[in-house]
C-alpha atoms as one frame of an Amber mdcrd trajectory, in Angstrom:
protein
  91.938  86.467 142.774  90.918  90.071 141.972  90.261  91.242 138.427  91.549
  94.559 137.712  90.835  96.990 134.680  93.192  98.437 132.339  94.049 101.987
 135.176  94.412  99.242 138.301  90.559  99.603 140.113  89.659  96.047 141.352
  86.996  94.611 139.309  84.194  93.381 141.807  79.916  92.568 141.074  77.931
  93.816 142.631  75.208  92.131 145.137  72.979  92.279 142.306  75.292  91.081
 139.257  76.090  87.958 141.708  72.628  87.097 141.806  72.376  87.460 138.092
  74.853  85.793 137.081  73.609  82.935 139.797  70.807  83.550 137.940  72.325
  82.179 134.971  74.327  79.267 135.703  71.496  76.924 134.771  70.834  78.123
 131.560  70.626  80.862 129.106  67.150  83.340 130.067  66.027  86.457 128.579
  66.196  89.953 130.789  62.364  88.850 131.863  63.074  85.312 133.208  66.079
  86.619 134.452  64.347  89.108 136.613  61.540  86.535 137.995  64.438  84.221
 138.657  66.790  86.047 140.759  63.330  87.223 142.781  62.587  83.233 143.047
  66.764  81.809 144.044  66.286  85.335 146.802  62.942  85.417 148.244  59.416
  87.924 148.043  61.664  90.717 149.647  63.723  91.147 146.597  62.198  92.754
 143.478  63.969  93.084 140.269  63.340  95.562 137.848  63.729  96.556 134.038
  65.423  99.566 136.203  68.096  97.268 137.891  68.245  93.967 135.656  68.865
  95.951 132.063  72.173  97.554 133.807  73.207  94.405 135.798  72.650  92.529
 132.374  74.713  95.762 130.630  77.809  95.586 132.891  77.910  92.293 133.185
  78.298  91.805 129.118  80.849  94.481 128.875  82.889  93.091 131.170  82.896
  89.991 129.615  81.057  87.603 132.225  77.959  87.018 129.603  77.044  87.009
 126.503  73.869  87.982 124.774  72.645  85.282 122.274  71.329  85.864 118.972
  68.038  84.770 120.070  67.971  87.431 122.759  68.994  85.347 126.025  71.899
  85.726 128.257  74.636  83.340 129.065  77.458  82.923 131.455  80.865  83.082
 130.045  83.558  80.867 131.225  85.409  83.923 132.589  81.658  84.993 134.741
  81.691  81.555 136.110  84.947  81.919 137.078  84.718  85.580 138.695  81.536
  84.112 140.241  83.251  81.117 141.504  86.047  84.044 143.048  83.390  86.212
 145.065  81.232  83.044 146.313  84.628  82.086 148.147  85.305  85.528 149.120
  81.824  85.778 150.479  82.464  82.296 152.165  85.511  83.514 153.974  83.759
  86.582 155.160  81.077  84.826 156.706  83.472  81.901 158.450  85.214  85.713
 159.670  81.871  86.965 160.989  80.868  83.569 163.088  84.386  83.474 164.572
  83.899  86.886 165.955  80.884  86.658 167.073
């Protein structure tokens, strides 16, 4: 399933928002332990910064796959879960694609 926005472009995260949001789906973390975490779940050759978390976080909340708590952390929403749920099987099809071909 594809989300779409209000003038029809496909609705898709990004490498990054993925990770985030996998980030997330433990429990609610600040932009900080958000960061270290998604550098943790995807290895010393990934670095996250203010510079690409802060947006990630940004996008993510405005399109209505977290939340921001009063108490500063982010949350997945049940729609993120669900949207992250969508591009984990699209990624899993893509790959069964790629070792068939290969």
């Amino acid at each position: 399933m594809a989300l779409t926005s209000n003038n029809g472009e496909r609705i898709s995260p990004s490498p990054l928002d993925v990770r985030v949001l996998v980030a997330l789906l433990k429990r609610p973390l600040n932009a900080y332990r958000v960061a270290r975490q998604v550098e943790d779940d995807f290895g010393p050759g990934f670095k996250a910064s203010n510079g690409t978390i802060y947006p990630s976080l940004k996008r993510l909340a405005s399109l209505g796959f977290i939340t921001k708590l009063d108490d500063g952390n982010y949350k997945t929403t049940l729609l993120g879960r669900e949207v992250l749920g969508w591009e984990l099987a699209r990624l899993k099809r893509l790959m069964e694609l790629a070792q068939d071909r290969s």
